[in-house]
C-alpha positions as CSV (number, residue, x, y, z in Angstrom):
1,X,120.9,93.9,71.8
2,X,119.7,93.9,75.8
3,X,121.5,96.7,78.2
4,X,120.6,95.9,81.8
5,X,122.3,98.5,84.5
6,X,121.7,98.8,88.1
7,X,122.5,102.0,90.3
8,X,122.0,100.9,93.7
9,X,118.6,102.4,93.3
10,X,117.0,101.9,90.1
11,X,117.2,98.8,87.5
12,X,116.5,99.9,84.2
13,X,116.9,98.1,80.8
14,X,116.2,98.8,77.1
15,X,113.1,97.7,75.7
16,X,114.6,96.0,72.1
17,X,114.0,92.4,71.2
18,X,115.1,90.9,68.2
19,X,113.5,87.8,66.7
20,X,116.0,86.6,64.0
21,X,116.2,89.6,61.8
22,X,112.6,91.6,63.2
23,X,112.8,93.9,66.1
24,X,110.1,94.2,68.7
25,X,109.6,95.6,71.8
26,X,109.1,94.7,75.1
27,X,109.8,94.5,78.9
28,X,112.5,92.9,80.6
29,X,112.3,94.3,83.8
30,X,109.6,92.8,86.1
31,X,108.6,94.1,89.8
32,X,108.6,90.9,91.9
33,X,105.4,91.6,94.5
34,X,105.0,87.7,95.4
35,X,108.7,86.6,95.6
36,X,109.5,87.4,99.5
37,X,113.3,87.3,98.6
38,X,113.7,89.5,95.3
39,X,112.0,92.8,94.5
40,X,112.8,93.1,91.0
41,X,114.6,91.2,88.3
42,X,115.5,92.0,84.7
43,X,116.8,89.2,82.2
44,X,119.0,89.4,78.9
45,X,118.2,86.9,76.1
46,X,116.6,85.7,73.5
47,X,112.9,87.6,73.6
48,X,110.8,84.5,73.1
49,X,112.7,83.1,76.5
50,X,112.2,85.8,78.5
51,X,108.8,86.0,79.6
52,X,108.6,82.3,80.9
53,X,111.6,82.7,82.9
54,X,110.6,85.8,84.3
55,X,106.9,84.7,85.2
56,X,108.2,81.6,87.1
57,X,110.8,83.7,89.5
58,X,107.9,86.8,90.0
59,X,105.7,83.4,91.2
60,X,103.5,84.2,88.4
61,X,103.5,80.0,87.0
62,X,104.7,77.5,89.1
63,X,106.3,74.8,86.7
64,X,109.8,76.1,86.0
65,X,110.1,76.4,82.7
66,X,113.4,74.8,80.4
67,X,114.7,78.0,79.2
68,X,115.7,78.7,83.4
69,X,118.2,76.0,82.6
70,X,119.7,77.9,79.7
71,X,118.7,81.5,79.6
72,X,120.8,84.5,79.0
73,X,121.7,86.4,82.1
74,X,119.1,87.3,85.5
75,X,120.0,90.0,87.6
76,X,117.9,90.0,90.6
77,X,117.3,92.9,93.2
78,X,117.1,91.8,97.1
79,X,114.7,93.5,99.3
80,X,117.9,95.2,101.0
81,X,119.0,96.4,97.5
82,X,121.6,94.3,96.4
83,X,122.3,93.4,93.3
84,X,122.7,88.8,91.8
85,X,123.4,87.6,89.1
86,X,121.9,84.7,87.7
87,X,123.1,82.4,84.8
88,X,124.3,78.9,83.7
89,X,123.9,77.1,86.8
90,X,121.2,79.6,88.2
91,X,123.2,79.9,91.4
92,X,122.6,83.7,92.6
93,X,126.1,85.6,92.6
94,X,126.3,88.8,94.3
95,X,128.0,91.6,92.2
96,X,129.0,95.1,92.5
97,X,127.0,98.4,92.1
98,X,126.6,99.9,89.8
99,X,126.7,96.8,87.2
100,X,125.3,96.4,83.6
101,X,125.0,93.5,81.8
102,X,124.3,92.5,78.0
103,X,125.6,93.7,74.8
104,X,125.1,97.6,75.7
105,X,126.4,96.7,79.8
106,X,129.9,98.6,79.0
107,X,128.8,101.6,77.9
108,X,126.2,101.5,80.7
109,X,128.5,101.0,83.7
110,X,131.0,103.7,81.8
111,X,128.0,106.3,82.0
112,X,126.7,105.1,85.5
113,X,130.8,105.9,86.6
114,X,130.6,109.4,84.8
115,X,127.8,110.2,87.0
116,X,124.5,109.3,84.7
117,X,121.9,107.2,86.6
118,X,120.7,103.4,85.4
119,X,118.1,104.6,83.4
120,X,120.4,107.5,82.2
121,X,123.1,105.2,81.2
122,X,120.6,102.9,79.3
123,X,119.2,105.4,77.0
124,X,123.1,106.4,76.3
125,X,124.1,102.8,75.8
126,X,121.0,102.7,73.1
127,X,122.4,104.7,71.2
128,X,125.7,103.2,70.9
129,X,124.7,99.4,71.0
C-alpha cells in the first residue's frame, strides 16, 4: 500500500498506512537536516516500523532500532541528488532515476516515463494501487 518515486528532483510518497485491516495516515518521507551524507529518505513498510527507522537515520535517536535489520525498503537522497536503496542487509545501492518503489512503484516510474513528475506519478499510482 506504500508508492515511493524519485525524479531527480523531488521524493514524494503516499501518505497510506495500513495497520492489519485499519488505514491511517502518515509521513514517510523525512528531510534529513543532521545526517551530513543524506538529505532526505522515504521508507516502505509496515507503519508501526517506520518511524523508528526513520528517526535513527535523520540522527533524531541514536540507538538503532531492530526494525533497521528487517524493514521494508529505504531510499535515501545524497546531498548531490542521487538516489540508494536500502534493504535486507542495509548496504546503500545506487539506482537509477527516476525510480519508485513499493506496491504502487510500477505505475509510478510508468507515469514519471510519460512525463508526470514524482509527486505527479504518486497521486496517479494512488489511484490505481
Amino acid at each position: 500500500m506504500t508508492t515511493l518515486a524519485f525524479d531527480g528532483k523531488t521524493l514524494a510518497a503516499d501518505t497510506l498506512y495500513t495497520f492489519g485491516t485499519t488505514p491511517g495516515y502518515g509521513t514517510k518521507v523525512w528531510a534529513t537536516p543532521k545526517n551530513k551524507r543524506w538529505k532526505a529518505i522515504g521508507i516502505a513498510g509496515l507503519g508501526y516500523h517506520v518511524r523508528p527507522v526513520a528517526d535513527y537515520i535523520r540522527g533524531v535517536t541514536k540507538t538503532k532500532p531492530k526494525q533497521f535489520e528487517t524493514e521494508g525498503s529505504i531510499l535515501l537522497v545524497d546531498r548531490h541528488n542521487k538516489l540508494w536503496m536500502m534493504n535486507g542487509q542495509q548496504v546503500p545501492l545506487e539506482t537509477p532515476i527516476p525510480f519508485a518503489i513499493g506496491s504502487g512503484g510500477d505505475y509510478a516510474l510508468g507515469a514519471m516515463a510519460a512525463g508526470k513528475t514524482a509527486a505527479e506519478a504518486v497521486a496517479i499510482a494512488a489511484t490505481l494501487d
